[in-house]
N, C-alpha and C positions, 0 to 999 in steps of 0.2 A: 504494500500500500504506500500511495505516497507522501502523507503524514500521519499524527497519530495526534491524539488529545487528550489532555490528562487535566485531574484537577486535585488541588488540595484540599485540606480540611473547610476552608473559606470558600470555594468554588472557583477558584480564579484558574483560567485557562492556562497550560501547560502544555508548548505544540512543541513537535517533533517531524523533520522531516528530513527528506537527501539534499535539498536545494533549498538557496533562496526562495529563489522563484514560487516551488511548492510550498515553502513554509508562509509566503503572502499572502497564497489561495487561503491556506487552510488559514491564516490569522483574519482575513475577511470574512469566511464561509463562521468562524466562530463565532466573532463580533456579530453576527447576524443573527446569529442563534440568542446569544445573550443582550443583544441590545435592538432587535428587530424594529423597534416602535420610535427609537432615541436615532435612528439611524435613516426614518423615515423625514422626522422631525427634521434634522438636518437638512435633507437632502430639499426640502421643501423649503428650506429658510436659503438654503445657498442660491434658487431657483427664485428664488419673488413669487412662489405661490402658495406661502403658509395659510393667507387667508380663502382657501378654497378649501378648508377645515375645520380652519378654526374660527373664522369667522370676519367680522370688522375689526377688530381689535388688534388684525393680524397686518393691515392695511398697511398703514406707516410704513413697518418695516420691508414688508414688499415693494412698494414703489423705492425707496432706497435702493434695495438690493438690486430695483431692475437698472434706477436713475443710475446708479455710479456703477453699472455694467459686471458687478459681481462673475454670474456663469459667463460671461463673453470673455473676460482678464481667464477666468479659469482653462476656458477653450485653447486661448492664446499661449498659454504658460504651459502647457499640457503640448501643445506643437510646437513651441520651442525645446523641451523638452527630448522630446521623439529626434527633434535632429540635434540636439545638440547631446545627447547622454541617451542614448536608445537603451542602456541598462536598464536605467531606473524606469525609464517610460516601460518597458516590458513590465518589469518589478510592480507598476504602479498597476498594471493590467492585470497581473495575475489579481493581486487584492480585491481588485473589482467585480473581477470575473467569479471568487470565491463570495464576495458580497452578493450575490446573483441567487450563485448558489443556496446560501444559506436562506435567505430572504423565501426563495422559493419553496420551501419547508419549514419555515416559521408558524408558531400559534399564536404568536403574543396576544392579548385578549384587546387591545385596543384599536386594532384593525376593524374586532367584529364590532365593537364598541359605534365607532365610527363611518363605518361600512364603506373604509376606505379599503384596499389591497395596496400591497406593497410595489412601488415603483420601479422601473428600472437604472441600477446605477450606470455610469459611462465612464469612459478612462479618467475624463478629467472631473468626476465630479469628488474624488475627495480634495482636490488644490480649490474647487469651490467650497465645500466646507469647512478647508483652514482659513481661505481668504475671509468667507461670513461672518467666521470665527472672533477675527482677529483686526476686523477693520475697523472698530471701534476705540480697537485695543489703546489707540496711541491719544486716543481723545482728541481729535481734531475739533470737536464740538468747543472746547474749551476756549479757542479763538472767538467765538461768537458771544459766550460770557465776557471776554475780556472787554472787548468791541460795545457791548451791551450795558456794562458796567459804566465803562469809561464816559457813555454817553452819558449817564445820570450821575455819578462822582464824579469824574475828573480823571485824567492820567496816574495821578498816585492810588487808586482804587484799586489796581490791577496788582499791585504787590501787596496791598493790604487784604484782600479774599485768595491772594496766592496757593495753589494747593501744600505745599509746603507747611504752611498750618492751621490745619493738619492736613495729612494727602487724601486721596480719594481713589486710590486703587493701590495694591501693596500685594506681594508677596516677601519671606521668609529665606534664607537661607545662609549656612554658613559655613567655612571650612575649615576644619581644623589638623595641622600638618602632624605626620609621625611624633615628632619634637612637644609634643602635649597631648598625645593620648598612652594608654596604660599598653599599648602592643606595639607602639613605635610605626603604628601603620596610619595612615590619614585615615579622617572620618567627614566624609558629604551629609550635610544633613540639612532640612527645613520644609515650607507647606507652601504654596500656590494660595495665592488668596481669589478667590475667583465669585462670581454667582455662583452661590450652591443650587445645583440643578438634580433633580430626580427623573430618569439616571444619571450618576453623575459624568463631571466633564470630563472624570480622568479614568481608564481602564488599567488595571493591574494584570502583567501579561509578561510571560516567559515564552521565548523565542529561542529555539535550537535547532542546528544544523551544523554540518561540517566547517561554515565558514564563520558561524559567531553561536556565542551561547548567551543569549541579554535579559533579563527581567527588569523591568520599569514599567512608567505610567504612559498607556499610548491615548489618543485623542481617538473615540470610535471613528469610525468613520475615514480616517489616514495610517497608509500602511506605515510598521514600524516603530520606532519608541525613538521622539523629536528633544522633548524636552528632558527628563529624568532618567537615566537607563545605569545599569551597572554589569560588566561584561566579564566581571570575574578579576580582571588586570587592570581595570580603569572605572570610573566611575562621573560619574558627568549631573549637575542641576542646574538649574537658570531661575534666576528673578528677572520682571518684568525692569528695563533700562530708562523709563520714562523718557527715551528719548522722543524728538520732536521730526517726523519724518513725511508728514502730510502736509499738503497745504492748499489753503482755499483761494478761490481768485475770487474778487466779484467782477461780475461779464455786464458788458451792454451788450444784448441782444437785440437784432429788429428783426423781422419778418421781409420777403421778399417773395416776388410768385414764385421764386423756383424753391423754395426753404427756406430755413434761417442762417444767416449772418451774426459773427461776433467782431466786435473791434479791438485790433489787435496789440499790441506797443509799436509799432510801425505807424500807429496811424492809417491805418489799412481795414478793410470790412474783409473777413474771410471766411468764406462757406463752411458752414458746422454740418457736421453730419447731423441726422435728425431722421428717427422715427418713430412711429406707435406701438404700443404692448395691450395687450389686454391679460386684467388681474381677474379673473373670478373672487366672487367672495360669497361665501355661503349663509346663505339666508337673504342675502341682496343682491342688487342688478351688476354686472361687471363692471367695472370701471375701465379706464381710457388710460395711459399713462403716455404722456410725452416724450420720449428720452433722447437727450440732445447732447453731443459730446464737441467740444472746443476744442482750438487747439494746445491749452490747458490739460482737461482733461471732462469726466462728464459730467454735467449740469448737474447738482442734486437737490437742489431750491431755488424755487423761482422758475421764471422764463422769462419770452420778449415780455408779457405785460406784467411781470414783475412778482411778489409775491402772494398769498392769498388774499393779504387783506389790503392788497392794490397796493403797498411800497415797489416802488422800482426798483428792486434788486433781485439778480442772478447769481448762483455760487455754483462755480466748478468745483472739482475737488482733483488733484492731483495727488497718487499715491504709485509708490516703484514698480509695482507689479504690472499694474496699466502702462509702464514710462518701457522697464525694461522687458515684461516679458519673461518675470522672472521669479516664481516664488521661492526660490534653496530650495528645492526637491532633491536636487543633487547632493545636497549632504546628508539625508538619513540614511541612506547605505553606508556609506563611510566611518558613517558614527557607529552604526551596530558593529562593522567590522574593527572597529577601534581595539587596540591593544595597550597602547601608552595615550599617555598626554596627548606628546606631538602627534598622535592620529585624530583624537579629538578636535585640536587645533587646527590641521588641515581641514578634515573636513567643515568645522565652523567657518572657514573661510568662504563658503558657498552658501553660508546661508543670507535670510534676506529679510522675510519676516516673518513675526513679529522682533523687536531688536533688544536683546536680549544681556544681560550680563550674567558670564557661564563663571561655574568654577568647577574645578574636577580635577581628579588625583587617582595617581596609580599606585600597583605595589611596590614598584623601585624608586618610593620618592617624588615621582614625579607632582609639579602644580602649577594649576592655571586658573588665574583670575583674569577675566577681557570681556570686554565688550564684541556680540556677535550680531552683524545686521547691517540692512544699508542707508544711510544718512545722508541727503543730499546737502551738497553747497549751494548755499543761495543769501540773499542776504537776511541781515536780523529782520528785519517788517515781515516777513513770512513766516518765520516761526510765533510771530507773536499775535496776528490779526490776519483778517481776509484781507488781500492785496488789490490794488486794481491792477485786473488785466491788460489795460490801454495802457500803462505806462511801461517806458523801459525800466530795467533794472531788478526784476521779480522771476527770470530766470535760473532754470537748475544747471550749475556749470562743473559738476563732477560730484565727485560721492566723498565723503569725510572717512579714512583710515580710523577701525576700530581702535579706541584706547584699551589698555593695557595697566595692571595693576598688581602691583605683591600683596605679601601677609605681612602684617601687625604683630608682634611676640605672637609668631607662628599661628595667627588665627584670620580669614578674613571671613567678614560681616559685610552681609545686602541683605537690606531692607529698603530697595527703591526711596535712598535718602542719596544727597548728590556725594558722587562719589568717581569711578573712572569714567562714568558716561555725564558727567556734567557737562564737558563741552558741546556734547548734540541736543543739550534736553533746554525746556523751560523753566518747568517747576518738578518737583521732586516731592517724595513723601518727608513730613518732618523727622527728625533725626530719634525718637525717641523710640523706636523698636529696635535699631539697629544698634544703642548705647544700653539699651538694655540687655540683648542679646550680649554684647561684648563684656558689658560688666559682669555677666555673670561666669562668662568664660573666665573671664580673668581671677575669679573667685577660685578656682584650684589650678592644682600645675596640671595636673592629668586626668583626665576624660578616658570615656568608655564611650560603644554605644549605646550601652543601656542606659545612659546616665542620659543622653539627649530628649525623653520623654520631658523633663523637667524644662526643660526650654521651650520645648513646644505649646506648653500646658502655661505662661507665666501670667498671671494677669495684673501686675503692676501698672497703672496709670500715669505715667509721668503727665501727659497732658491737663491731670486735672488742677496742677501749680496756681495757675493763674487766676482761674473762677475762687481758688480754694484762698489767695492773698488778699481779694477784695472782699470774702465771708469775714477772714479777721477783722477785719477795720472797719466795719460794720457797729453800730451801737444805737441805744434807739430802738431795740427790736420788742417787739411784742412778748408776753415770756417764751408763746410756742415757738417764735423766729427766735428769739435767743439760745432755745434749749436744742433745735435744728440748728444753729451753726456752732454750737461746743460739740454735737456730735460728730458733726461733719469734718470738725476739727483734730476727732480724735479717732477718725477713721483712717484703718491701714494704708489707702490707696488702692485695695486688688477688689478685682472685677469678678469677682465671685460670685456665683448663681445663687448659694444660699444666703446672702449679704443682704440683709437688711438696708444697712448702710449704705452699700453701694446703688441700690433703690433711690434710696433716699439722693444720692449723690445724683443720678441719672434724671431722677424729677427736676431738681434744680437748674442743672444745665437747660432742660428740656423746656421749662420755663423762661431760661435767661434768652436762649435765642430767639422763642416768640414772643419777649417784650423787644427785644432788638427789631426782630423783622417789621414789628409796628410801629418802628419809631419816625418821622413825619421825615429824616433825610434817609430813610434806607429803603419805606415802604414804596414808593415809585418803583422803585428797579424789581417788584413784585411781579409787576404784567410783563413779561416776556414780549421779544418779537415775533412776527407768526411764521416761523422757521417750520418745517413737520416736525407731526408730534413725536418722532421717534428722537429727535435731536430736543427735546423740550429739559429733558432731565438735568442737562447741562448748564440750564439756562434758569431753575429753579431756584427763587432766592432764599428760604428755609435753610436745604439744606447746604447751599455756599455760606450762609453763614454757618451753620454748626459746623462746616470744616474747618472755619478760618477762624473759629471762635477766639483762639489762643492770641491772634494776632488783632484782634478787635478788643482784646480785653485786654492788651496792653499799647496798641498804640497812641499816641501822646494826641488827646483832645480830636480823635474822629467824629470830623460831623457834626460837632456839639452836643453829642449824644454822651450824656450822663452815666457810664456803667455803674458807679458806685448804685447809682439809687433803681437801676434796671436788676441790679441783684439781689437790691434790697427785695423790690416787690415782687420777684421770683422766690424769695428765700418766705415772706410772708405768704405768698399764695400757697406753698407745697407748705408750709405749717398747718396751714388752716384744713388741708387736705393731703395729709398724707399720703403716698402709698399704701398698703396694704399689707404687700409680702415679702417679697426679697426679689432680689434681680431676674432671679432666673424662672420670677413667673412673669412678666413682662418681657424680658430680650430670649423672644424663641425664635426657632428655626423656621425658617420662611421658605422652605426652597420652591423655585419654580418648574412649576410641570406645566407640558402642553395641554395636557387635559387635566379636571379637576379631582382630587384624590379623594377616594370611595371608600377606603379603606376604614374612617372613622376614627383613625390613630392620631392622639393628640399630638403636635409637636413637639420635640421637648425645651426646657429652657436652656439655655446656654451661661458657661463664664464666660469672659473676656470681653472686650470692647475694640474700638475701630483703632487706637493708639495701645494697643496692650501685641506683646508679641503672642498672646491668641489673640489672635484677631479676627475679631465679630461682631463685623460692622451694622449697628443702627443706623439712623438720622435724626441727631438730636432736636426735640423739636415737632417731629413729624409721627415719629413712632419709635417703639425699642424693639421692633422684631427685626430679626437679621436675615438679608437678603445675603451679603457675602460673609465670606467666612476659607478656612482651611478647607480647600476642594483636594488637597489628599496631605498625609503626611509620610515623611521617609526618612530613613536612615540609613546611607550608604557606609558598609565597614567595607576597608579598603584591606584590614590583616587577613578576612574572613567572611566571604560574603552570606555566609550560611548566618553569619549574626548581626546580619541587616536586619530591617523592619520596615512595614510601611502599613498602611491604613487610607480608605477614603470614608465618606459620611452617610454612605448607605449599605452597599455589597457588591458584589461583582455580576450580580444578577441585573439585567433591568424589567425581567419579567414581572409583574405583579404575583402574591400567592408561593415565588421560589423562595427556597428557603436559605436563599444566599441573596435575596432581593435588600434585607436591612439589617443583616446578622453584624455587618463591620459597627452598625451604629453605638453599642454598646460603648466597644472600646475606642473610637473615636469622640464621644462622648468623654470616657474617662481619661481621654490621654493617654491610651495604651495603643501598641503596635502588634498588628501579626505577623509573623516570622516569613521573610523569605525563603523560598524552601525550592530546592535546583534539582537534588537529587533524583531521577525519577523511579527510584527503586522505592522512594516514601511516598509515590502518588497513585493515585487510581486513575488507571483507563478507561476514556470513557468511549471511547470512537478510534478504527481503523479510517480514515479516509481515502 
């Protein structure tokens, strides 16, 4: 037979085969088996026809994905591909053709739910569901906030709501060399902070053949393991780079009998491509979708008469994949077949995006800390705001040379706070996960892997300093405000689920923002522009203040807005009305499903907070239930890969009713890991293929 399948204790697939080639069939033909419904879902979000499902709700995001050409870049990058690395294009074929397979003998019960049937995949459609994946990733929206902002404050507003404090998207990780662990061998370790999604976003998957033997976390739906993997001699993870690699034009467009024209920095009218799509959406009439591509790139708001609520403006979006043709396909063979560092390294060099900063270590020593991804040259006004396209000088004139970075008394730390990718990025996550993670490292000479659960798990606050400096100085209070800020005062700082206190703490903040957001210079910048609503989130004033809170509660006389006495009658309103329980009946698990969950199973509550290295993230203000969070965690041992660990937030299952569907939740939950497990003489077979 040509592969084999096996599984562990936890359910997680275990393939075996003679070839590459065969081992991608069978890793798709799996993933199909175990994610059938999660792989539909995709396939439908990479295409722009979610809402012929799921409904209006789904709308937004479809006209996007059709506007800025999602599956057409996938087509494109898939045929450049095929001539340019015919390996991998084969490589990518067989996965497909095994996703074919599987699909085609699938039960998953939301098929009949829905009384959809499962679709068929095409070579190129998993580089469209890393592209759908990941085009958000870099937050281009965030130019529309600044843009949006600056119209109602001023130029200094843009560093004052800076994501920096605090950030608004974050992952974990960090690495610790031979020279401070208890075996002399490196240790990879840390958690992806992602939407936690049911099923989740990350698959736990052992890959064997003659040419690599890999376990890590793959992305359903793309053959291989991109980001997390461990090959036995090398080990490799990546946190997200915050670099800045997108950027938007605003276009004058007119109309013309033969189509539309854009005007160009020349001074020049040049013919746009332009044509119609039709979106089904279920339960309503189809819609019409415009899609118009410049010589920029393609329109994703607006048109020639401008946007919905009649402003005249247009916004192209330029992103590399559309530019070059090129999503790094070409390095996940490379990386499975890794053996050292420097194979690692090589093949990062082909990657593209999303832009990444990698770290990773072998048994002889080896380590790398870099930046991996492609970063254009252009000038600063493009990474910072939408450009006009009629001027010169808003050109991409080469790609920026990945930085490069060492260890720290043999430790390095990323927590998307600025660090070797500052020079491509704008803002950055604030420093206070990543100072946490390091202090604690620093707290002994020598580490284990078992020891790395406790980092995973921390939920120290450093962010709440600021709110917690203007509670002292506070006087004047009611008795119940007073007797609420001696507690608050003589609370640990950790984000604890059973914490009374940190309730208590979470009310207050959650107050202080919505007296901020009402306040007569902030509440203007409340109404949004009419952008689609899929880019609305970005432009939300609630939660941009609860990120920036840090930096609004100490900057010097913002606004004229008074924090002292904004915290006051935060601190008096949560007296007056307490919470009830403790944190973790408020900050539960939110994750999002395509369809809505029947199951009747309460969510549970969560420790940690959006600045705690658990990070699980609320919006202060808005609500304490958590939408992201640790979409998996791991522990790469580099003496012993047999005494790795890893974990995601639900199971390896995505069927509803398997009984590996939510078995990981326990010990994700508690901060624990289940063991990597290689050998195949400790697993069950479950299928000759």
């Amino acid at each position: 037979m040509s592969a084999e399948t096996y599984r562990d204790a936890w359910g997680i697939p275990h393939l075996r085969a003679a070839t590459a080639g065969e081992l991608a069939r069978a890793q798709g033909r799996v993933t199909a088996r175990d994610r059938a419904w999660q792989l539909e879902v995709e396939r439908h979000r990479a295409q722009g026809t979610s809402a012929s499902f799921l409904g209006p709700g789904a709308l937004s995001w479809d006209r996007l994905a059709r506007r800025a050409r999602l599956a057409d870049t996938a087509r494109r990058c898939f045929a450049a591909l095929e001539d340019k690395d015919p390996e991998t294009a084969a490589w990518v074929r067989e996965y497909t053709d095994g996703v074919n397979e599987g699909l085609a003998a699938c039960d998953a019960p939301e098929f009949a739910r829905t009384g959809l049937a499962p679709g068929r995949w095409e070579p190129w459609t998993p580089l469209a569901v890393w592209l759908a994946t990941h085009i958000l990733f870099a937050g281009f929206p965030a130019k529309l906030w600044r843009e949006h902002i600056t119209a109602h404050l001023g130029p200094d507003a843009v560093a004052l709501f800076a994501t920096d404090g605090p950030g608004t998207d974050g992952s974990n990780g960090w690495l610790v060399s031979g020279e401070r662990t208890v075996t002399g061998h490196a240790i990879v370790a840390g958690d992806p902070h992602r939407f936690i999604e049911e099923p989740g976003v990350y698959q736990q998957i052992h890959l064997s053949c003659p040419e690599f033997d890999v376990v890590g976390l793959a992305v359903p739906g793309v053959p291989g393991i991109a980001h997390f993997g461990h090959t036995g001699t090398v080990a490799w993870a990546i946190t997200n780079a915050m670099a800045d690699y997108q950027d938007l034009y605003r276009e004058r467009l007119r109309r013309t009998g033969a189509g539309v024209e854009a005007l160009g920095p020349d001074g020049t009218w040049h013919r746009a491509a332009r044509h119609t799509e039709t979106i089904h959406v279920a339960g309503e009439d189809s819609v019409e979708v415009e899609v118009i591509e410049t010589d920029r790139g393609p329109v994703i708001a607006g048109g020639p008469e401008g946007l919905d609520d009649g402003t005249p403006a247009a916004l192209s979006l330029r992103y590399p994949p559309r530019v070059t043709a090129d999503l790094g396909f070409g390095a996940l063979l490379p990386l499975l077949r890794a053996r050292r560092v420097a194979d690692v390294d090589r093949a990062l060099d082909a990657w593209a995006e999303p832009v990444n900063v990698v770290q990773a270590a072998d048994t002889e020593g080896g380590l790398l800390h870099r930046v991996a991804g492609r970063v254009p040259v252009r000038a600063t006004a493009n990474r910072l705001r939408p450009v006009p396209a009629w001027e010169p000088g808003h050109a991409w004139t080469g790609w920026h040379t990945p930085p490069r970075a060492g260890l720290t008394d043999g430790v390095a730390v990323m927590a998307n706070q600025r660090g070797p990718a500052t020079p491509l990025g704008v803002e950055f996550a604030p420093p206070h996960r990543a100072d946490r993670i390091a202090a604690l490292l620093a707290g002994k000479e020598r580490w284990s892997a078992a020891d790395m659960p406790a980092l995973h798990t921390d939920t120290h606050l450093a962010s709440a300093g600021p709110l917690l400096d203007l509670v002292t100085a506070l006087d004047g209070l009611s008795p119940g405000a007073a007797a609420l800020r001696d507690r608050l005062l003589a609370w640990d700082r950790h984000m604890d689920a059973d914490s009374a206190d940190a309730a208590a703490y979470a009310a207050v903040r959650g107050a202080v923002v919505r007296h901020l957001a009402a306040h007569p210079a902030l509440a203007p910048a409340a109404v949004p522009p009419a952008y689609p609503e899929v880019l609305q989130p970005w432009l939300a004033l609630v939660p941009r203040i609860a990120y920036a809170l840090e930096h609004l509660l100490r900057a010097e006389n913002p606004y004229g807005i008074d924090r002292a006495e904004a915290v006051r009658a935060a601190l008096e309103e949560v007296a007056a009305e307490p919470p009830a329980g403790t944190w973790g009946d408020t900050h539960r698990l939110a994750p999002w499903r395509a369809l809505p969950d029947t199951s009747g199973s309460p969510e549970p509550g969560l420790s940690g907070d959006h600045d705690c290295v658990l990070c699980t993230s609320a919006v202060p203000g808005l609500t304490d239930r958590a939408a992201r969070g640790p979409a998996a965690r791991y522990v790469w041992d580099l003496a012993d890969r047999r005494r790795s660990g890893w974990v995601v937030p639900h199971g390896a299952s995505g069927v509803p009713g398997s009984p590996h569907h939510r078995d990981q939740q326990p010990l994700w939950l508690g901060g624990e890991l289940a063991p990597v497990v290689t050998d195949f003489d400790r697993l069950t077979k479950e299928t000759d293929d």
